[in-house]
Backbone as a ProteinNet text record, in pm:
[ID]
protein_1_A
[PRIMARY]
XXXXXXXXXXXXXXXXXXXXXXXXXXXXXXXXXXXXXXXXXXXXXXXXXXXXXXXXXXXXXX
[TERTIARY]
-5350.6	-5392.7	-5304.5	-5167.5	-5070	-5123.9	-5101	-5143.1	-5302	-5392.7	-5514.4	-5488.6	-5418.3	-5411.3	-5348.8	-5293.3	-5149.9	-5216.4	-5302.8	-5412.9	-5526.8	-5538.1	-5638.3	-5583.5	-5436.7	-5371.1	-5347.1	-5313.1	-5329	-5450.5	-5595.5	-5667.6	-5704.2	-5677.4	-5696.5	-5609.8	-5443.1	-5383.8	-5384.8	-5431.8	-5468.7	-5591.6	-5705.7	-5809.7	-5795.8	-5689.1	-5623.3	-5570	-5519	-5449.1	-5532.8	-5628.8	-5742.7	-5773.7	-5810.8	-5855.8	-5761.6	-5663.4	-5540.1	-5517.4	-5570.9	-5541.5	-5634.3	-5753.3	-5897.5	-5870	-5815.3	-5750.5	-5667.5	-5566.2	-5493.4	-5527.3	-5620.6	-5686.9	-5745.5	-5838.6	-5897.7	-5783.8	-5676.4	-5615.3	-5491.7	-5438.9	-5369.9	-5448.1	-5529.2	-5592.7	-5564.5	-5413.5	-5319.9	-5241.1	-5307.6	-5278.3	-5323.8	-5512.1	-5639.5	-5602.5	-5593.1	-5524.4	-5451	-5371.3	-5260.1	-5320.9	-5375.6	-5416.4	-5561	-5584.1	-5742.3	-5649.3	-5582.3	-5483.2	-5467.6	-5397.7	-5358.1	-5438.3	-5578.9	-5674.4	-5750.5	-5766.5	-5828.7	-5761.8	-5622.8	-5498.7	-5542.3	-5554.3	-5539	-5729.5	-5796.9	-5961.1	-5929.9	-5844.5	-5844.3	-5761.5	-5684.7	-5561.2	-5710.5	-5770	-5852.1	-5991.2	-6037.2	-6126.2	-6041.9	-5937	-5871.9	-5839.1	-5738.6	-5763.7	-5911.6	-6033.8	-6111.2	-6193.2	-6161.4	-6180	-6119.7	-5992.8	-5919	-5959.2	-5982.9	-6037.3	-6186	-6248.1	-6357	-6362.4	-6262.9	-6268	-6178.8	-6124.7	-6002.2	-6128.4	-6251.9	-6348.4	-6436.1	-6464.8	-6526.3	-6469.7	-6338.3	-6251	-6232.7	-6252.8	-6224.5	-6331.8	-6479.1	-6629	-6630.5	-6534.9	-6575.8	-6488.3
-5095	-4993.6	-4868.7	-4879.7	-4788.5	-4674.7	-4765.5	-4694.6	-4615.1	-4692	-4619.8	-4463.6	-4485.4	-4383.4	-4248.3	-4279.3	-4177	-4157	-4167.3	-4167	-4073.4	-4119.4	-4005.8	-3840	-3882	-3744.8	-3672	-3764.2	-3672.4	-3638.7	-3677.5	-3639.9	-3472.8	-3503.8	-3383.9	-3280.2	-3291	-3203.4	-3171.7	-3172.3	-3117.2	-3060.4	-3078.4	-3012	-2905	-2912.6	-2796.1	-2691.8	-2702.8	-2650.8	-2561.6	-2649.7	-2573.5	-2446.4	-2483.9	-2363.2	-2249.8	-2255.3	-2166.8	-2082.9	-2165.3	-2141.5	-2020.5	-2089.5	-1995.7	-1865.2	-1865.1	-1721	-1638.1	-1716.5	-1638.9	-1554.5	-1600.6	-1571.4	-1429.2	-1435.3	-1322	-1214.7	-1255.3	-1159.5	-1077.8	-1174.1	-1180.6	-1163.2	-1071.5	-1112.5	-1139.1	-1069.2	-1041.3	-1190.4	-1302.7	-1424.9	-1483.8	-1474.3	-1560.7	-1698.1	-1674.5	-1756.8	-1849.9	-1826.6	-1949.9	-1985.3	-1960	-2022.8	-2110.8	-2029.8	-2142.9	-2299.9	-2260.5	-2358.7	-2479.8	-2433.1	-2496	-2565.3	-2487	-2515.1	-2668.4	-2637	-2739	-2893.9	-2872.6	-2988.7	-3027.8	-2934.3	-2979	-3076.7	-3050.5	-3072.4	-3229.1	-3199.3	-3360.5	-3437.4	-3376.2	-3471	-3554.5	-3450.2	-3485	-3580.5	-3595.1	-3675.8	-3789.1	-3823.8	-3949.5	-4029.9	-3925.4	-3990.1	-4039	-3980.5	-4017.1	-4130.1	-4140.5	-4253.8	-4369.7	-4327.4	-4454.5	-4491.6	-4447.3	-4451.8	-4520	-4488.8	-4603.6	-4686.9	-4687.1	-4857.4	-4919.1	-4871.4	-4944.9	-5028.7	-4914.3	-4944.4	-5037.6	-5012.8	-5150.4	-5307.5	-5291.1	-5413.7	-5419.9	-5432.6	-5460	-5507.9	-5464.5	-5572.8	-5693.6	-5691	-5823.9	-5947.8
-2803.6	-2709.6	-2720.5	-2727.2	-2768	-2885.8	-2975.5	-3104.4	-3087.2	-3040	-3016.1	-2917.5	-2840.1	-2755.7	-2867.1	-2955.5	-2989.3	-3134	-3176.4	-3281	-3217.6	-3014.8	-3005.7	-3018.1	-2897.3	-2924.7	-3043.5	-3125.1	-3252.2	-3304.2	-3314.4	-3336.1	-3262.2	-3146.5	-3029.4	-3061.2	-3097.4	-3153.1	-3278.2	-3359.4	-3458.4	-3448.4	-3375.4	-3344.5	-3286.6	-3199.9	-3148.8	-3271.3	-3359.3	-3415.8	-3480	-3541.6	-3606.8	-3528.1	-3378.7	-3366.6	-3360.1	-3291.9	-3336	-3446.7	-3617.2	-3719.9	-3760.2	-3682.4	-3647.2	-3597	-3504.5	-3426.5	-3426.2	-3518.4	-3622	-3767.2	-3806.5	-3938.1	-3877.4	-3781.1	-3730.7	-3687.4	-3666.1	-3631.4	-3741.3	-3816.2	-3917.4	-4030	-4116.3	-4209.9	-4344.3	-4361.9	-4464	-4505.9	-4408.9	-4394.5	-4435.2	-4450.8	-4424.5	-4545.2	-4662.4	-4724.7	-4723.4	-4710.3	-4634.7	-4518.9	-4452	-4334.6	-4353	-4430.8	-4467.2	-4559.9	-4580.2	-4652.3	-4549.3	-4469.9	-4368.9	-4245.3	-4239.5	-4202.2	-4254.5	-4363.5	-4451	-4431.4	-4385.3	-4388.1	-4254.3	-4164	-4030.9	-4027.1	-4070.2	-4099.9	-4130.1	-4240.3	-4314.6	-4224.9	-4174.4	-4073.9	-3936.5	-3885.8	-3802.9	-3852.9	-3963.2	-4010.3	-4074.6	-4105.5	-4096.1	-3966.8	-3873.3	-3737.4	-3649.1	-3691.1	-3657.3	-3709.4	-3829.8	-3898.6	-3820	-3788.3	-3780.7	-3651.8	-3591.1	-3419.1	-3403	-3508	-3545.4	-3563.4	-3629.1	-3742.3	-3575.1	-3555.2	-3444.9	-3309.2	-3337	-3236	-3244.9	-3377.4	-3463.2	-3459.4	-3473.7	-3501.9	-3369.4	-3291.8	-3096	-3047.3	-3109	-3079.9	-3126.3	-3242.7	-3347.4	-3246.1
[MASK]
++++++++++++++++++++++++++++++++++++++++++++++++++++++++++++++

C-alpha cells in the first residue's frame, strides 16, 4: 500500500512537471530544446509509473 501510494505521487509529480516544462518553453523560447528534452523524460517517467500502478492493480484482483 506504501509503495502504491508513492508511485501515485510520483506519477502526479512529474505530471506536474510537465506542465511547468510546458510553460516554460512558451516563455523561454531560446530554451524550447532542452526543454522538449526534458519534457520527453518527464512523459516517459509518467507512463512507467503508470504502468506500474496497473500492473500493481491487476496483481491485487488476482
Amino acid at each position: 500500500m506504501i509503495f502504491r501510494n508513492k508511485i501515485h505521487i510520483s506519477k502526479k509529480e512529474s505530471h506536474e512537471t510537465k506542465y511547468w516544462l510546458e510553460l516554460l518553453a512558451h516563455t523561454e523560447p531560446n530554451f524550447k530544446k532542452e526543454l522538449r528534452i526534458l519534457w520527453k523524460e518527464c512523459n516517459e517517467l509518467t507512463m512507467i509509473f503508470g504502468k506500474i500502478l496497473s500492473s500493481i492493480k491487476q496483481n491485487s484482483k488476482i
